[in-house]
N, C-alpha and C positions, 0 to 999 in steps of 0.2 A: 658605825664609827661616826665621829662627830662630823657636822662639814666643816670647821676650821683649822681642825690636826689631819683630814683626810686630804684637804686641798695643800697647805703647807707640804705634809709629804708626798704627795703625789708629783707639786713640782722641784722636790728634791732630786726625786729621782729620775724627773724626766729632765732637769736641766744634766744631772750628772751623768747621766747614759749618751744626752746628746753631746756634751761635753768630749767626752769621752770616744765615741763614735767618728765624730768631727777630728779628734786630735790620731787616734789609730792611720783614720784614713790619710790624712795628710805628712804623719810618717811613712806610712806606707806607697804613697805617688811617688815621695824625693827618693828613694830607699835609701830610708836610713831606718836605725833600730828601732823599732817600739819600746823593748827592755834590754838590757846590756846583759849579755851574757845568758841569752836563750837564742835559739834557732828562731831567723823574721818568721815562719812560717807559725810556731808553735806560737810565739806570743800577740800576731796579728788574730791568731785564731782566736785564744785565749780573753785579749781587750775584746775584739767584736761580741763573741758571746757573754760574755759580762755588760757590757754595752747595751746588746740587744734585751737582755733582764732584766736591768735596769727600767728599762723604757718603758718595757711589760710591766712589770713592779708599778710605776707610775699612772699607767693608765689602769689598771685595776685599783689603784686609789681613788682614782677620779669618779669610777663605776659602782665607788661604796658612798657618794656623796647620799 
C-alpha cells in the first residue's frame, strides 16, 4: 500500500474507533443508552467491539506503511 492512502486511512479509522470508544464509554458511566431500543448490556458490548476493530483496522494501516 501506498504511504499516503495507508496513513489517511489508518487515521480514519483510529480517530473513529477512538471516537467511538470515547463516546460508548461516557454513555456508559451516566447510564444512559448507547442505542434506543437494545438491552445497555448488548449494545455497550456491540459499540466496544466495533470500536476496538476499528482501532485494530487502524493500526495495521499504519504497519503497511
Amino acid at each position: 500500500m501506498e504511504s499516503g492512502p495507508a496513513i489517511f486511512t489508518g487515521m480514519v479509522f483510529c480517530l473513529f474507533g477512538a471516537g467511538l470508544l470515547a463516546w460508548t464509554v461516557t454513555r456508559a458511566r451516566h447510564r444512559r443508552p448507547v442505542a434506543l431500543g437494545v438491552s445497555r448490556v448488548a449494545s455497550v458490548t456491540v459499540a466496544g467491539s466495533v470500536a476496538v476493530v476499528s482501532l485494530a483496522l487502524g493500526a495495521w494501516c499504519f504497519t503497511r506503511l
